[in-house]
C-alpha beads as a LAMMPS data file, in Angstrom:
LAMMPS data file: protein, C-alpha beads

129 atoms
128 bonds

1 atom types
1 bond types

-500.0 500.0 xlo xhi
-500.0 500.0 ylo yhi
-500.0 500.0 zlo zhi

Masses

1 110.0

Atoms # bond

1 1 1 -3.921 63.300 -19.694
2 1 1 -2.963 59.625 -19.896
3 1 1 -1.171 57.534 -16.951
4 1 1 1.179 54.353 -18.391
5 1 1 2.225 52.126 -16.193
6 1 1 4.758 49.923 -16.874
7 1 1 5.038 46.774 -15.113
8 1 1 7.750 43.824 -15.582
9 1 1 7.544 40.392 -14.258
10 1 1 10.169 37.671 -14.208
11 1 1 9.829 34.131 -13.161
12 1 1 12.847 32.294 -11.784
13 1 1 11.981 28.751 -12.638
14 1 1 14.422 27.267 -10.346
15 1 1 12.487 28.654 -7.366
16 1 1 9.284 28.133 -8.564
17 1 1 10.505 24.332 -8.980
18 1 1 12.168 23.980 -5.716
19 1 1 8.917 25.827 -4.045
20 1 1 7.243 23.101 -5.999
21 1 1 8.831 19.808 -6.236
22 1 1 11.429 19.483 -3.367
23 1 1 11.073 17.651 -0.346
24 1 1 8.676 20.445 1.940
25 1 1 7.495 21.851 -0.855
26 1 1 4.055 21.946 -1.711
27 1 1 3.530 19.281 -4.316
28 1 1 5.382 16.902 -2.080
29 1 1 3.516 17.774 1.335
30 1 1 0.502 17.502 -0.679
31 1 1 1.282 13.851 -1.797
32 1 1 2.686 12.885 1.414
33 1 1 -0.853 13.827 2.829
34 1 1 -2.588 11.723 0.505
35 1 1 -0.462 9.005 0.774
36 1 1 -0.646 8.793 4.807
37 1 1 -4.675 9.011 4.082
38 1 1 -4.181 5.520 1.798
39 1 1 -1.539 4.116 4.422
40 1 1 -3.711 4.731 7.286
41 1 1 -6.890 2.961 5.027
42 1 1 -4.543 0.162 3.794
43 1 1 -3.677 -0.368 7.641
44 1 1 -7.542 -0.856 9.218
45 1 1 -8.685 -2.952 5.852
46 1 1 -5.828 -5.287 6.318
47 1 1 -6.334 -8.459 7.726
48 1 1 -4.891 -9.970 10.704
49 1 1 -0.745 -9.026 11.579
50 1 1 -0.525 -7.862 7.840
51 1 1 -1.248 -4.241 9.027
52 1 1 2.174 -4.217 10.941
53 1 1 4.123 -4.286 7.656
54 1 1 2.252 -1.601 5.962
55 1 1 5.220 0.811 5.091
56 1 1 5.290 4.119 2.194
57 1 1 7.877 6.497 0.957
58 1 1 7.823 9.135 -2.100
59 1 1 10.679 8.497 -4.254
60 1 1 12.005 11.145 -7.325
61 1 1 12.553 14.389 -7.256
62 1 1 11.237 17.700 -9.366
63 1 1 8.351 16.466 -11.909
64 1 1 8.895 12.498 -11.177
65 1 1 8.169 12.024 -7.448
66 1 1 6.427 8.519 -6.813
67 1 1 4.691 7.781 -4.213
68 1 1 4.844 4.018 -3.073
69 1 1 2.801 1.827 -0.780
70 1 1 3.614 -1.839 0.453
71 1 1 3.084 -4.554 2.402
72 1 1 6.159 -6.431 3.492
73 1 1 4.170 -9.126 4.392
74 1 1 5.422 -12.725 3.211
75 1 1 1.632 -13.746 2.711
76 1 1 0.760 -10.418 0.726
77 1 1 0.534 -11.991 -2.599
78 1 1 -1.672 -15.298 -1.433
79 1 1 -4.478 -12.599 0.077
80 1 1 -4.300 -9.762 -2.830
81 1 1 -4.700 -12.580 -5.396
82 1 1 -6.524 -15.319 -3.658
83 1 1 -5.355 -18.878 -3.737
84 1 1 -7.108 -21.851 -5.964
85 1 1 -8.319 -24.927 -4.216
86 1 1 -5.862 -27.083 -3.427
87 1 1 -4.293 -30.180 -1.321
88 1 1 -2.404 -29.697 1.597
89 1 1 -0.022 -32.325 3.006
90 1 1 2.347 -33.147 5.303
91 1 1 5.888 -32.654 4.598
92 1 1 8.256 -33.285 7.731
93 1 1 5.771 -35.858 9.925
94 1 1 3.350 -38.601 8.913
95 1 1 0.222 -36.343 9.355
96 1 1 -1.083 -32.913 9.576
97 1 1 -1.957 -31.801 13.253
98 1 1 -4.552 -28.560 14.013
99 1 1 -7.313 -27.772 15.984
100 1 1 -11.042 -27.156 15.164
101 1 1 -13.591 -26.315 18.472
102 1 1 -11.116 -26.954 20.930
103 1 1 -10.359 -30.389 19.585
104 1 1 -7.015 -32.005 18.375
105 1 1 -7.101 -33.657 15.131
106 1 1 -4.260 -34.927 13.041
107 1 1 -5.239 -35.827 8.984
108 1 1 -2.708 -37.179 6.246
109 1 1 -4.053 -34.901 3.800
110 1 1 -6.672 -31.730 3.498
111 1 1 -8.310 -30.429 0.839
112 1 1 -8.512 -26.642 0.976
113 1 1 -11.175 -24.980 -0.700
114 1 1 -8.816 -22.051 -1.564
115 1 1 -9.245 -18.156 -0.097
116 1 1 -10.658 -15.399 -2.013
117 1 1 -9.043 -12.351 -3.564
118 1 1 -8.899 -9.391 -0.709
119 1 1 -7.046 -6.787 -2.738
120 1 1 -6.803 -4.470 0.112
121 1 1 -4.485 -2.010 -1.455
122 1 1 -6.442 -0.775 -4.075
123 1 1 -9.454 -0.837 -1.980
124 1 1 -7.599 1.477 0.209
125 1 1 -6.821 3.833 -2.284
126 1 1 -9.969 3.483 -3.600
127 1 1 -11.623 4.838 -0.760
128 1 1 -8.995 7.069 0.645
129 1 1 -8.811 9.356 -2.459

Bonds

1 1 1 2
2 1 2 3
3 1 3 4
4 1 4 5
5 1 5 6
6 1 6 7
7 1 7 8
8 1 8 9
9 1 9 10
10 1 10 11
11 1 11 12
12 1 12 13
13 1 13 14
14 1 14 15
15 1 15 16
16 1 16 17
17 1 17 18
18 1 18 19
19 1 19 20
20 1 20 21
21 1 21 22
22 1 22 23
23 1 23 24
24 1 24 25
25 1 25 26
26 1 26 27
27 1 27 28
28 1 28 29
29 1 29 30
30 1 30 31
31 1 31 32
32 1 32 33
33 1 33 34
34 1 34 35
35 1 35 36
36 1 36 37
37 1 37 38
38 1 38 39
39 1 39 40
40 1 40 41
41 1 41 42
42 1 42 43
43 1 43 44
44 1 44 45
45 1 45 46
46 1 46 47
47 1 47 48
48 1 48 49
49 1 49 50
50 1 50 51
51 1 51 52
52 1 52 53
53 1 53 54
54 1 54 55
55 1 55 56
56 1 56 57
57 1 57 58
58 1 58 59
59 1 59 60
60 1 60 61
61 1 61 62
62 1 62 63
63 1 63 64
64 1 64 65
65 1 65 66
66 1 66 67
67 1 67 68
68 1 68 69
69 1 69 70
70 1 70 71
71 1 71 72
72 1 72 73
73 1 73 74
74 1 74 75
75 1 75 76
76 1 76 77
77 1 77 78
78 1 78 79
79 1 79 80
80 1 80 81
81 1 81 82
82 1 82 83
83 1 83 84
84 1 84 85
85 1 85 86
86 1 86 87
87 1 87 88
88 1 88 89
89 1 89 90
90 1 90 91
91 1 91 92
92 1 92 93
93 1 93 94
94 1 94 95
95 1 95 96
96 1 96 97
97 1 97 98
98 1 98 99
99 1 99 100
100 1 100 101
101 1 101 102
102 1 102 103
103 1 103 104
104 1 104 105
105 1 105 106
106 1 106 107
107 1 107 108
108 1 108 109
109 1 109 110
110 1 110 111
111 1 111 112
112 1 112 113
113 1 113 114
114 1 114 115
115 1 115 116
116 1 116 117
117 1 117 118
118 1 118 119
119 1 119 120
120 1 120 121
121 1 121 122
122 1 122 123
123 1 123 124
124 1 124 125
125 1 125 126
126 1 126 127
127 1 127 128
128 1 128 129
């Protein structure tokens, strides 16, 4: 004596991709995770006030979501890429006025030795994934 058992399975892919893919589901939570690990990374390696404008979203829906990461910081660009050495002079009064040790000092022209590259948005995904 033999026992058959008969067995039918059907998928409905619209669930399946709104379980998925939609906003709550679990390919979106699971990004949104990862992307708050990077944001909160990008935050403590950036320098200075630059950490205020640290901002994300996920953007798509179904198989294209994106998740995006920025700095809305005007000066983003200058420390992500570094600046070359250059001149710096005055442009609305006769001379350039800053202090160094507690002292004033006023110059007609400076010669900055330029910043290095601090690309700390990859670095923070770097170490956050």
């Amino acid at each position: 004596m033999s026992i058959n058992i008969v067995g039918e399975v059907r998928l409905n892919r619209s669930r399946i991709e709104r379980l998925l893919r939609l906003p709550g589901g679990l390919v979106h939570r699971n990004l949104s995770r990862r992307m708050q690990r990077v944001e909160d990374a990008a935050r403590r390696l950036a320098p200075g006030s630059m950490a205020r404008g640290i901002e994300s979203e996920i953007q798509g829906q179904g198989r294209d979501l994106i998740g995006i990461i920025r700095s809305t910081h005007p000066a983003t660009i200058f420390v992500v890429k570094g600046t070359r050495p250059h001149v710096i002079r005055p442009v609305r009064a006769q001379a350039l006025r800053f202090t160094v040790g507690g002292r004033v000092v006023y110059a007609t022209v400076v010669n900055h030795p330029g910043t290095r590259a601090n690309n700390f948005l990859a670095e923070a995904l770097r170490s956050a994934l």
